[in-house]
C-alpha angles and dihedrals in degrees: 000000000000108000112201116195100220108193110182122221128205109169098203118077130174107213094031110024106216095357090166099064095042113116129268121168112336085315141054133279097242088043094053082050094048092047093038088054089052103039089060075074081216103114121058091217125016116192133176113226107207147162096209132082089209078058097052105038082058091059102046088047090065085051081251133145121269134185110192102208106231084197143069118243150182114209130023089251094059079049108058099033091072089059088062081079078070111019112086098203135130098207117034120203117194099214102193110252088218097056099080085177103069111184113231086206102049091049087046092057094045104052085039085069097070093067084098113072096230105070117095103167136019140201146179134248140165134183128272139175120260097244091065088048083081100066106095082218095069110068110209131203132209118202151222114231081255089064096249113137112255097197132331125213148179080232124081100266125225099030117232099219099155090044087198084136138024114249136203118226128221108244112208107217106196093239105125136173119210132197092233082242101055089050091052088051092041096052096041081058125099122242115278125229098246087041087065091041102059086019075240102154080184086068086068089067099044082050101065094039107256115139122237107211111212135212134208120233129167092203117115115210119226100214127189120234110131142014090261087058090047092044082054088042088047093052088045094062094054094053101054092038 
C-alpha cells in the first residue's frame, strides 16, 4: 500500500494573514510542517497542495512536492482531492498545513488502522476535561463500541445532565486518512444538513453512513491560528532545540 501526506495549503487566512509563510525558526511555518511530516519516514511521497506561488517557491526550495490547485476551494479536502489527478497513492493522510509538530506516533496509529479492510477513512482524537468540552473551538466526538464516531459537534457531547461523576470528553483533531477512493466519493458529494449546520465538513461523512474509525493519541497540536499560537509555537521550538 503506497501511503501520500497531502497538507493542504491556503494562503489567506482571517485571524493570522498569511500565517503559513510567517517565520519559525529560521524557516516557515508551512516549511517546518512539510519537513516535520517527512521527517516522521512514515509516508512514501509528501506533497503540499497550495493556491500561492510564495507557497510553493518555499517548498521547492526544500527539493519537496508541490500541487499547485488550479481551482478555488473551500475546504482542504476539496483541495487536495484535485492533486490525486496527480498523486499515485492508495491511502491518503491530510496532514494540517497550520501544525508545524507533526507527531511520528500519532500518524503511525492512525495509517496502522487500515490493515483491516474495513476501514475507509481515520481520524485523531485525545482526552480533555470536561470543562474544556464547552469551548465551540474544541470539536468533540462521541463513539460505537467499535470505535467509529457516532456524531461530532462544536457542543459537549454527550451532555451531562445528572453530574453524579466527573467525565472526560472526546476531542476531534482534524488529522484524517482516506482510501483514495473514499476521498474521491466524499469530495464529489454536496454538502449535508448537519454539515451546514456545525460547518462540520466531517458530518458529511456520518451522514451517509461511512464510518469514521478513531484513534487515540495523547499529542496535543499545537495549531496556528492566531499571534498569540505562533508566539506558543515559537516558544515550543526553543524549548526542544
Amino acid at each position: 500500500m503506497k501511503i501520500a501526506a497531502l497538507i493542504p495549503a491556503r494562503y489567506g487566512s482571517t485571524r493570522l494573514p498569511a500565517k503559513l509563510v510567517q517565520d519559525l525558526g529560521g524557516i516557515s511555518v508551512i516549511q517546518r510542517t512539510y519537513v516535520s511530516t517527512l521527517a516522521t519516514g512514515i509516508f512514501d511521497e509528501v506533497w503540499v497542495v497550495t493556491d500561492h506561488e510564495e507557497i510553493e517557491r518555499q517548498i521547492l526550495e526544500l527539493g519537496g512536492k508541490v500541487y499547485f490547485s488550479k481551482k478555488s476551494h473551500e475546504s482542504g479536502s476539496d483541495r487536495i482531492a484535485e492533486a490525486l489527478e496527480q498523486v499515485d497513492a492508495d491511502l491518503i493522510v491530510n496532514v494540517q498545513g497550520d501544525e508545524p509538530f507533526q507527531d511520528p506516533k500519532s500518524l503511525k496509529d492512525l495509517v496502522a488502522v487500515f490493515e483491516r479492510p474495513k476501514v475507509k477513512v481515520a481520524s485523531l482524537m485525545c482526552k480533555i476535561p470536561e470543562d474544556e468540552a464547552y469551548s465551540p473551538n474544541a470539536v468533540k466526538v462521541v463513539l460505537d463500541e467499535k470505535m467509529n464516531a457516532i456524531y461530532f459537534s462544536r457542543s459537549p457531547i454527550p451532555f451531562n445532565r445528572e453530574r453524579n461523576e466527573i467525565i472526560f470528553y472526546w476531542k476531534h483533531i482534524g488529522i484524517y486518512a482516506y482510501t483514495r477512493e473514499l476521498l474521491k466519493e466524499f469530495t464529489a458529494w454536496p454538502k449535508g444538513k448537519l454539515e451546514q449546520i456545525e460547518m462540520l465538513e466531517q458530518l458529511r461523512l456520518v451522514e451517509k453512513g461511512v464510518k469514521i474509525r478513531m484513534v487515540e493519541t495523547s499529542h496535543q497540536a499545537i495549531a496556528i491560528d492566531t499571534k498569540e499560537d505562533l508566539d506558543r509555537a515559537r516558544n515550543f521550538l526553543k524549548s526542544i532545540l
